[in-house]
C-alpha positions as CSV (number, residue, x, y, z in Angstrom):
1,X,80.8,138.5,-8.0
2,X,78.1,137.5,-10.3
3,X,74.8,139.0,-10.0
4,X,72.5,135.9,-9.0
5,X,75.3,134.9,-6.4
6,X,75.5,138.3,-5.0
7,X,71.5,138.3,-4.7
8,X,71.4,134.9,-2.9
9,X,74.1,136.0,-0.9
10,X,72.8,139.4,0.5
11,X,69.9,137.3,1.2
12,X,70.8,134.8,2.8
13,X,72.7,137.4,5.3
14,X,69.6,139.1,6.0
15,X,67.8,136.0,6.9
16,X,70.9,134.7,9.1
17,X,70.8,138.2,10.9
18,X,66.7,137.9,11.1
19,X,67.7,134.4,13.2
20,X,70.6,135.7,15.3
21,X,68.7,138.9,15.9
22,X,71.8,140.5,17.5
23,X,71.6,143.3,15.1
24,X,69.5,145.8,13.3
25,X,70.6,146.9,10.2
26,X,69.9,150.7,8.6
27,X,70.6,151.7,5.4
28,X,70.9,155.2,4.6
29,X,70.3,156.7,0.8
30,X,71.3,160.6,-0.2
31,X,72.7,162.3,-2.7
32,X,72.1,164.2,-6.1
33,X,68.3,164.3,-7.7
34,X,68.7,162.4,-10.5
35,X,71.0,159.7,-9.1
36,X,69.0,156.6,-9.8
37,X,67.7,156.5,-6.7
38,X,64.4,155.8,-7.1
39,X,64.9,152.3,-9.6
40,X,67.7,151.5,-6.7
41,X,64.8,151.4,-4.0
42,X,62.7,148.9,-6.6
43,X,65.4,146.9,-6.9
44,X,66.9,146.7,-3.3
45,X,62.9,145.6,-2.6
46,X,63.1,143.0,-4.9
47,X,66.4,141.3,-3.5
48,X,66.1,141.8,0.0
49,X,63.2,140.3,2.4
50,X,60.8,142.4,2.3
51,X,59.1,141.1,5.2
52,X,62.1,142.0,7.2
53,X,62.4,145.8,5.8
54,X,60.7,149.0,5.8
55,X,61.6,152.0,3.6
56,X,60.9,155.5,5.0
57,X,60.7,158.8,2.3
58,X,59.6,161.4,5.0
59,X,57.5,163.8,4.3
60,X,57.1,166.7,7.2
61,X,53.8,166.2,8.9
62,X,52.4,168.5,12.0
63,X,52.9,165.8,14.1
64,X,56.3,165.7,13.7
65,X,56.5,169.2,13.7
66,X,55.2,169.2,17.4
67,X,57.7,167.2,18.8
68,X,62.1,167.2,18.6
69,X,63.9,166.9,15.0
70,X,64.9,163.0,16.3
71,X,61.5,161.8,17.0
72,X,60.5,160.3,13.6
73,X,63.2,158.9,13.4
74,X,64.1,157.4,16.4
75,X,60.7,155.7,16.0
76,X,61.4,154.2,13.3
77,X,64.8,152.5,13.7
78,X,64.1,149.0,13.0
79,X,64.1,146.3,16.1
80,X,67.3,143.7,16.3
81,X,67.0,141.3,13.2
82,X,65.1,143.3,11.0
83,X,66.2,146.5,7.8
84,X,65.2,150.0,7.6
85,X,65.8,151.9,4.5
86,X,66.2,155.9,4.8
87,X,66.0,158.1,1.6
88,X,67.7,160.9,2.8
89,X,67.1,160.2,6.2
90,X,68.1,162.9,9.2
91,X,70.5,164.1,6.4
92,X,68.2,165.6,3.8
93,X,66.5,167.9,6.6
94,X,70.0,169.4,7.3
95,X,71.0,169.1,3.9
96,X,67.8,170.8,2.0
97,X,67.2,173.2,4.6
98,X,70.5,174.4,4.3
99,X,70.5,174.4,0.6
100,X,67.7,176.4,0.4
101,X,69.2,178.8,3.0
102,X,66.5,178.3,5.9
103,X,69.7,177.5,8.3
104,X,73.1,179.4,8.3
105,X,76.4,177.6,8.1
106,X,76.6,177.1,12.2
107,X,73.0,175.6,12.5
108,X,74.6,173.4,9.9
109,X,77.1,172.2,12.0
110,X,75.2,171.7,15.0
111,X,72.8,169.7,13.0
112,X,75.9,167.3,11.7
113,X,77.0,167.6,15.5
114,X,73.9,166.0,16.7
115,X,73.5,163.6,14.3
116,X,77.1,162.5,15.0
117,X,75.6,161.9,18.4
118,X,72.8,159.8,17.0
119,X,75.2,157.5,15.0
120,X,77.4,157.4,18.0
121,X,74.7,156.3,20.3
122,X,72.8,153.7,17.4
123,X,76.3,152.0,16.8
124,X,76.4,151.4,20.4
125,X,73.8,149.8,20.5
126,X,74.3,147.3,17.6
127,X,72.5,149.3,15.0
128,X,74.6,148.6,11.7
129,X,74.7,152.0,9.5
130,X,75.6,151.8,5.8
131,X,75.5,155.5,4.7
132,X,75.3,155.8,1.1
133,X,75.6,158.9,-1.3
134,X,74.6,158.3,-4.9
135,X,76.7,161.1,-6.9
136,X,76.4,161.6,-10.7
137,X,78.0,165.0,-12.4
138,X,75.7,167.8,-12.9
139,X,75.9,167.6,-16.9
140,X,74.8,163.6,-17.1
141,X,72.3,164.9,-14.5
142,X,71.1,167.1,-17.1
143,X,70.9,165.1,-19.4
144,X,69.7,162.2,-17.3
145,X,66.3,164.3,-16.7
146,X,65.8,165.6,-20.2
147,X,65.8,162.2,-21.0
148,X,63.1,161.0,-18.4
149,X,60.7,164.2,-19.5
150,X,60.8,163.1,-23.2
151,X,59.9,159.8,-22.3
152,X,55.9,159.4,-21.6
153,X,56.6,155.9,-19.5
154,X,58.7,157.9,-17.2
155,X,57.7,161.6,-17.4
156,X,55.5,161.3,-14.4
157,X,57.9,160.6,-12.3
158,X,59.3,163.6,-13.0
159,X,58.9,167.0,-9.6
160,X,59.3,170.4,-10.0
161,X,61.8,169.8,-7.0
162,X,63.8,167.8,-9.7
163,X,64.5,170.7,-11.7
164,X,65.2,172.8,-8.7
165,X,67.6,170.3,-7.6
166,X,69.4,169.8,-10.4
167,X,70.2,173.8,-10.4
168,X,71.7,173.8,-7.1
169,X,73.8,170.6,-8.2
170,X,77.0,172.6,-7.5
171,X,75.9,173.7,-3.8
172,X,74.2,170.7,-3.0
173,X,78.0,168.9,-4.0
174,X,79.8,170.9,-2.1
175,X,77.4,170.5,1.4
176,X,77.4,167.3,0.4
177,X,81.0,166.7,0.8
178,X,81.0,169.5,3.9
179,X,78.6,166.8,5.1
180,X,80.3,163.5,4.4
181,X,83.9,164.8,6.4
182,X,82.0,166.5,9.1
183,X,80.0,162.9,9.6
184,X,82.4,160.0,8.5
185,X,83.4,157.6,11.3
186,X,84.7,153.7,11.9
187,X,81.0,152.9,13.1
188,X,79.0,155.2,10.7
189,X,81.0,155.0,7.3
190,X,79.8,156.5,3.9
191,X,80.2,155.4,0.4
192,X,80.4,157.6,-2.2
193,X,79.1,155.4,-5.4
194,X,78.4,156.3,-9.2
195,X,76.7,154.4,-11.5
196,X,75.7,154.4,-15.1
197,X,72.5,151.9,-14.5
198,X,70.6,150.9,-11.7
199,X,72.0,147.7,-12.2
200,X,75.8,148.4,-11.5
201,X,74.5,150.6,-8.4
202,X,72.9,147.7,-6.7
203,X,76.0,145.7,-7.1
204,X,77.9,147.8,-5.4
205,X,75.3,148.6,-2.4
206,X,74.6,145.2,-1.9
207,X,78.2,144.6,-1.5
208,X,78.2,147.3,1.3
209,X,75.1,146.0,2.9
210,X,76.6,142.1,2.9
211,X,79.6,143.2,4.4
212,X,78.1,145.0,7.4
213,X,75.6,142.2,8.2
214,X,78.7,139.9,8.2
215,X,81.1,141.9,10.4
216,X,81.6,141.0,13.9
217,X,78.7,142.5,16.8
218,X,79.6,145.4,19.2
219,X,81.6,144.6,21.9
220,X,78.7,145.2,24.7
221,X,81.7,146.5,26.7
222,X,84.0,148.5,24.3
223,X,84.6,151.8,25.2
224,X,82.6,155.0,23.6
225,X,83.6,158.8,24.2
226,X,80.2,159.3,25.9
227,X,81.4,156.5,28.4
228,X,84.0,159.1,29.9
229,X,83.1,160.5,33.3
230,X,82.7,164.5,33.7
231,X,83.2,166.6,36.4
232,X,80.2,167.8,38.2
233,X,78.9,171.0,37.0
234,X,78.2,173.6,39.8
235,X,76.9,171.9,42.9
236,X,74.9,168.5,42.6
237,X,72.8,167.5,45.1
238,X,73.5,164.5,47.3
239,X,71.5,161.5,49.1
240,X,74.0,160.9,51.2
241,X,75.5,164.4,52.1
242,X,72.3,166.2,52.5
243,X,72.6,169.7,51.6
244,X,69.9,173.1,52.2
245,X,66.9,171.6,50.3
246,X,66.7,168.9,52.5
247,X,67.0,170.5,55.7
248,X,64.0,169.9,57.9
249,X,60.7,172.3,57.4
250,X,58.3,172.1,59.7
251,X,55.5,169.9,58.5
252,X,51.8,171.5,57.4
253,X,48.8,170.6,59.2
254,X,46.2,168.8,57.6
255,X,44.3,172.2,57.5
256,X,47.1,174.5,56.3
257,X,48.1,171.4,53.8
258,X,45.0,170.9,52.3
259,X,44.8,175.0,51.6
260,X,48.3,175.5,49.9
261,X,47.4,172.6,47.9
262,X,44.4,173.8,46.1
263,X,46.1,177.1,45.8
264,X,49.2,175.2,44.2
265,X,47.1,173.2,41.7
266,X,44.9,175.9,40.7
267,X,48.4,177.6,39.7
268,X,49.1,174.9,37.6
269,X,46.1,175.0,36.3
270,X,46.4,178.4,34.7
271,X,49.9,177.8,33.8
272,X,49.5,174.4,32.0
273,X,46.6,175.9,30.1
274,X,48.4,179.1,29.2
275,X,51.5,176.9,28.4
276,X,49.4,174.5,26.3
277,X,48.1,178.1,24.0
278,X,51.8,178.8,23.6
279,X,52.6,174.9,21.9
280,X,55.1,174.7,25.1
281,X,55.8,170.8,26.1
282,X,56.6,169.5,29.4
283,X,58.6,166.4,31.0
284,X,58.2,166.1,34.3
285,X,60.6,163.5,35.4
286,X,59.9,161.3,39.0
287,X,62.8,159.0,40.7
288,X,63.4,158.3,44.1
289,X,63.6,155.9,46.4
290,X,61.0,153.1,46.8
291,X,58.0,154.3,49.0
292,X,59.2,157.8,49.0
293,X,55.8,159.0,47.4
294,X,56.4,159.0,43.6
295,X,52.9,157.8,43.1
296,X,51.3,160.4,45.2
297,X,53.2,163.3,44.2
298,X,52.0,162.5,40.9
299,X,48.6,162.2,41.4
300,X,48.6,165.8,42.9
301,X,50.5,167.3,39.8
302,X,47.6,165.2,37.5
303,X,44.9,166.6,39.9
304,X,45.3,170.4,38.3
305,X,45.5,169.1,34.3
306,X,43.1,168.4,31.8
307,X,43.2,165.2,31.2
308,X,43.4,165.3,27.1
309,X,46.9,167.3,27.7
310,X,48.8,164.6,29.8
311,X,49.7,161.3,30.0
312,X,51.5,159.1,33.0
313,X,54.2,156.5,32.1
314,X,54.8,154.2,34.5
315,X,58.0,153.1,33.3
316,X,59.2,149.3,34.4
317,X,61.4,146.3,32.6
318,X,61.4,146.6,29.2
319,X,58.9,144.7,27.0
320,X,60.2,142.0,24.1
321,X,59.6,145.2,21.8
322,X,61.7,147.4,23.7
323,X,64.7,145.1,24.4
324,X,64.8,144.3,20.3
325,X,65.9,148.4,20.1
326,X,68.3,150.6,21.4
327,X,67.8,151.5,25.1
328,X,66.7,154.8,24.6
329,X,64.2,154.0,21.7
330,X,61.3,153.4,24.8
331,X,61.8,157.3,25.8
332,X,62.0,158.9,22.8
333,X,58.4,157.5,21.3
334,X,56.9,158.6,24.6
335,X,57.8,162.6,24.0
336,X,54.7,164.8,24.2
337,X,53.5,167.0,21.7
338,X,54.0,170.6,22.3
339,X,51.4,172.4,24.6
340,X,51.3,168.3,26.3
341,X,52.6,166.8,29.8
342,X,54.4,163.6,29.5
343,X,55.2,162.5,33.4
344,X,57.4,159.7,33.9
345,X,57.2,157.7,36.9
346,X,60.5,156.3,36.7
347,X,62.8,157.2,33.4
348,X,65.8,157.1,31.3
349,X,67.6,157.2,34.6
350,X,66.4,153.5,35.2
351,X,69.7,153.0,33.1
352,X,72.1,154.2,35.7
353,X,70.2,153.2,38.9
354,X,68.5,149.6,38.8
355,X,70.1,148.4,35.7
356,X,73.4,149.2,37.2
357,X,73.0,148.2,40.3
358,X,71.4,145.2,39.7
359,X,73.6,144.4,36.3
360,X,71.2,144.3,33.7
361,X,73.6,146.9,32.2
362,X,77.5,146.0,31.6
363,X,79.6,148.9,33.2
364,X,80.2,150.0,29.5
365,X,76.3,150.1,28.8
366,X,75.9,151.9,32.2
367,X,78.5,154.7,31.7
368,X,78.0,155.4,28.4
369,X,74.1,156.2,29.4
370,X,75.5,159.1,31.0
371,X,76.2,161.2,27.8
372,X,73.7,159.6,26.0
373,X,71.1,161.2,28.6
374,X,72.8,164.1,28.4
375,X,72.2,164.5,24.9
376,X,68.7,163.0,25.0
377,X,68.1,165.9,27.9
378,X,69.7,168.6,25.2
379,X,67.5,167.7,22.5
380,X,64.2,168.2,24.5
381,X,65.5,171.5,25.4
382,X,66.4,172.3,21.7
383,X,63.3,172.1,20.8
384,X,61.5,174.3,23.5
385,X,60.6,171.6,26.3
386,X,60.3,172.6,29.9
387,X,62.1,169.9,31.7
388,X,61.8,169.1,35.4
389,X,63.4,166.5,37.0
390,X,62.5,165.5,41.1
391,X,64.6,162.8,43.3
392,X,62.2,162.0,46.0
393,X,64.7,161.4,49.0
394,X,63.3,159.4,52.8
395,X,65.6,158.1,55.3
396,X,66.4,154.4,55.5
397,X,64.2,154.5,58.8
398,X,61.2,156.4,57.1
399,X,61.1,154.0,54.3
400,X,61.4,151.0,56.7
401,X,58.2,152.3,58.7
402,X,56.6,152.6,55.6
403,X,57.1,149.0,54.2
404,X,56.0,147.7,57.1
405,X,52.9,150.0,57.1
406,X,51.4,148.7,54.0
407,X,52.0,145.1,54.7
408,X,49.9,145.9,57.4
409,X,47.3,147.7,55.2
410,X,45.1,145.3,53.1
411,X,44.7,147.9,50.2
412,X,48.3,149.0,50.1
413,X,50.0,145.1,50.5
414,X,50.1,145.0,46.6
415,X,52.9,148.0,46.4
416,X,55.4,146.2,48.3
417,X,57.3,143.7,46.7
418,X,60.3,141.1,47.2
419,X,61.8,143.2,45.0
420,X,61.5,145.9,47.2
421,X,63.0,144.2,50.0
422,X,66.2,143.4,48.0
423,X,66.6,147.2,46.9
424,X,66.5,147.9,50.8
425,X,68.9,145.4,51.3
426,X,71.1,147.4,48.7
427,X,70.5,151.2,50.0
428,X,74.3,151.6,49.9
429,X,74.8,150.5,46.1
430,X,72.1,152.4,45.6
431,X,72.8,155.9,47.4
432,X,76.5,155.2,45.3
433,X,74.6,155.3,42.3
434,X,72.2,157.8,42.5
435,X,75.2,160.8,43.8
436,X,77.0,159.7,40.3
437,X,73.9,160.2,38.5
438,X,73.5,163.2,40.2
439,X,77.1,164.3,39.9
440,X,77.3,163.4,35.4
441,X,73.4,164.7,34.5
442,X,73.0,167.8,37.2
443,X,73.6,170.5,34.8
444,X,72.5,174.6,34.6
445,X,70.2,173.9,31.6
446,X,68.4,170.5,33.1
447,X,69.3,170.6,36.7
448,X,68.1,168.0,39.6
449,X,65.4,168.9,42.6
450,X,65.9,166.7,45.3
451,X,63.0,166.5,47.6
452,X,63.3,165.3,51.1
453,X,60.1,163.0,51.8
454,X,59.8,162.2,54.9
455,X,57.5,164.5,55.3
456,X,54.3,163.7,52.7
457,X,52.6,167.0,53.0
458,X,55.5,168.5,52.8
459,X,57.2,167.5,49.7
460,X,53.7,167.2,47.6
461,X,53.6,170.9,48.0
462,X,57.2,171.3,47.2
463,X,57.1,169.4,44.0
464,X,54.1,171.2,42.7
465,X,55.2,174.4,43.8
466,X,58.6,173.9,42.0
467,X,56.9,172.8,38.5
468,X,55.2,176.1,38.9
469,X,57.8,177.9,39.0
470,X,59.5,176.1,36.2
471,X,56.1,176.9,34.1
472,X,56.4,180.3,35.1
473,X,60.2,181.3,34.4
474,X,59.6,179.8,31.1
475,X,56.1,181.0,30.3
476,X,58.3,184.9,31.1
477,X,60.4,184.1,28.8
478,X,63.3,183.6,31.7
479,X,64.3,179.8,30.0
């Protein structure tokens, strides 16, 4: 295809895809140092909309540093409609750090293993990948940057990185391929491409990128390997066969409450501070039923933290900006910083318990949730998060008498809803629902404390008493 038709072609796809917006589209560059990639980026600028695309060289920052690998670049991955361009991408931190022998040859593969997760759960979710590694032999390489440092209009673009590069050409090829097998797949394909000039590069990416803006969307319902059920691991609780932690206690008087409390929160006082000098970061996870005290339990956790080291999200339907990206994008950009609290009053779990029951999510989206959480879960704990995660349980007869107590209370009428009403009228779908997300994401390393709420007192103290000794087992070096 000729070069001006090619041009007016690719864009012309990235505008029709900016006006279906059913898709986003990344674009992921690697390969060897001297590969033209950088004239490739100037000219991929030039042809495609660059009101519609972003282009991200990383550089590590501390703030990235503070938080799991993923993070920058889950943040990043452009909304439906719209291009991001990765130079190296989540490959060049494996890649390089293995290169330069900061990783052995098994955190290798578990860094391909996760981002073959990442791909998995993108593709899913209509993000179109075109992986791209730009190859050139290690003698035109040579002489490809001999070339550049005679040559005063291009010297400066010239790194001692370069040079270092181009010295580990043969072990940089060979992870290189190690990584290309390891990563290839139908939804996530790479392209090996060589080129003599910038020129004949672009003609062959942009054939790659009009091809994947063209081909058909994902079937919101096809099948995914994370969409497979799994057998419970040990014993996970159950709302509707109540097991020892919800056996009755006998309730606190106001006295005795009010006394545990304040020793409870000044607890968590010294162990968020002492967790906050160790860089530790904590997710505190809330779901339960409506007017079970999500809201309350909270605010007693919040009581006993400096305020600069938490934050509360209150998590509810997704905005315009977070339906235009995948599901999971909302959670990820909301991770703390290590030695912070992020708290979610409602979560990722959202996914398998109102969206399913209430079929904002296919059955496909729904299912497949379940592995994608569990790989969400595995990367906060990878990285050194404390994760706690609380169902607050009440009967069907405590919540009615609760319902009916704020419509009777002026200052409380505004927390019940009609839609509150309809979950009621669904507590069985419901109960179904939240034993199957018990029974796929109850697991050793991020188990489930269910909290029986019919009793206020009660359970406040038992929430804070069980992120204390989360904070503790961990701060002794026990997780």
């Amino acid at each position: 295809m000729k070069k001006d038709t090619l041009r007016y072609r690719l864009l012309a796809a990235q505008l029709e895809m900016a006006r279906r917006e059913d898709r986003a589209l990344v674009l992921l560059l690697g390969g060897q140092t001297a590969s033209y990639m950088q004239p490739l980026l100037n000219l991929l600028n030039q042809w495609l909309e660059n009101r519609r695309t972003e282009v991200h060289a990383l550089e590590h920052s501390s703030e990235e540093a503070r938080r799991p690998a993923l993070w920058r670049y889950w943040r990043r991955i452009p909304a439906r409609g719209t291009t991001g361009i990765f130079v190296h991408g989540w490959y060049g931190d494996a890649l390089f750090a293995r290169a330069e022998r900061r990783i052995g040859a098994g955190a290798f593969e578990d860094h391909l293993e996760r981002i073959r997760d990442f791909e998995a759960e993108l593709a899913a979710e209509n993000v179109v990948l075109v992986k791209i590694w730009l190859d050139i032999d290690r003698e035109a390489q040579g002489e490809r940057l001999a070339a550049m440092l005679e040559d005063p209009a291009r010297a400066w673009q010239l790194d001692p990185s370069d040079w270092q590069r181009h010295l580990q050409h043969p072990l940089i090829e060979s992870l290189g391929a190690s990584l290309r097998e390891t990563t290839q797949a139908d939804w996530a394909p790479w392209f090996c491409l060589t080129g003599k000039e910038p020129d004949e590069l672009m003609h062959q990416v942009a054939e790659r990128l009009l091809e994947a803006m063209s081909r058909p969307s994902v079937d919101p319902e096809a099948p995914w390997a994370s969409s497979q059920p799994l057998p419970a691991v040990g014993e996970a609780p159950s709302v509707r066969a109540p097991g020892p932690e919800q056996a009755p206690t006998a309730s606190p008087d106001k006295a005795d409450y009010h006394r545990r409390l304040v020793e409870q929160q000044a607890r968590l006082s010294r162990n968020s501070r002492e967790a906050a000098r160790r860089g530790i970061p904590v997710v505190l996870v809330f779901e339960g039923h409506d007017a079970a005290g999500k809201g309350g339990s909270i605010h007693r956790v919040t009581s006993a933290l400096e305020a600069r080291r938490y934050r509360v999200h209150s998590i509810a339907a997704p905005s315009d900006e977070e339906r235009a990206h995948p599901w999971a994008w909302r959670f990820w950009r909301r991770l703390p910083a290590d030695g912070r609290f992020a708290l979610f009053d409602r979560s990722w779990y959202g996914r398998v318990l109102v969206e399913r029951v209430e079929g904002f999510a296919t059955p496909a989206q729904w299912r497949r949730a379940y592995g994608e959480i569990r790989h969400f879960e595995q990367r906060l704990l990878e990285h050194g998060t404390v994760l706690g995660k609380f169902f607050l349980s009440i009967s069907k007869d405590e919540q009615l008498r609760r319902f009916e107590a704020r419509a009777r209370t002026p200052h409380k009428q505004h927390k019940l809803t009609e839609e509150d009403w309809r979950n009621r009228a669904r507590w069985e779908d419901y109960q179904g629902a939240i034993d199957d997300m018990f029974t796929q994401t109850h697991r050793p390393h991020a188990p489930w404390s269910l909290i029986a709420c019919d009793d206020k007192r009660q359970a406040r103290l038992e929430v804070i008493e069980q992120i204390n000794a989360l904070l503790e087992r961990r701060l002794d070096g026990e997780l």
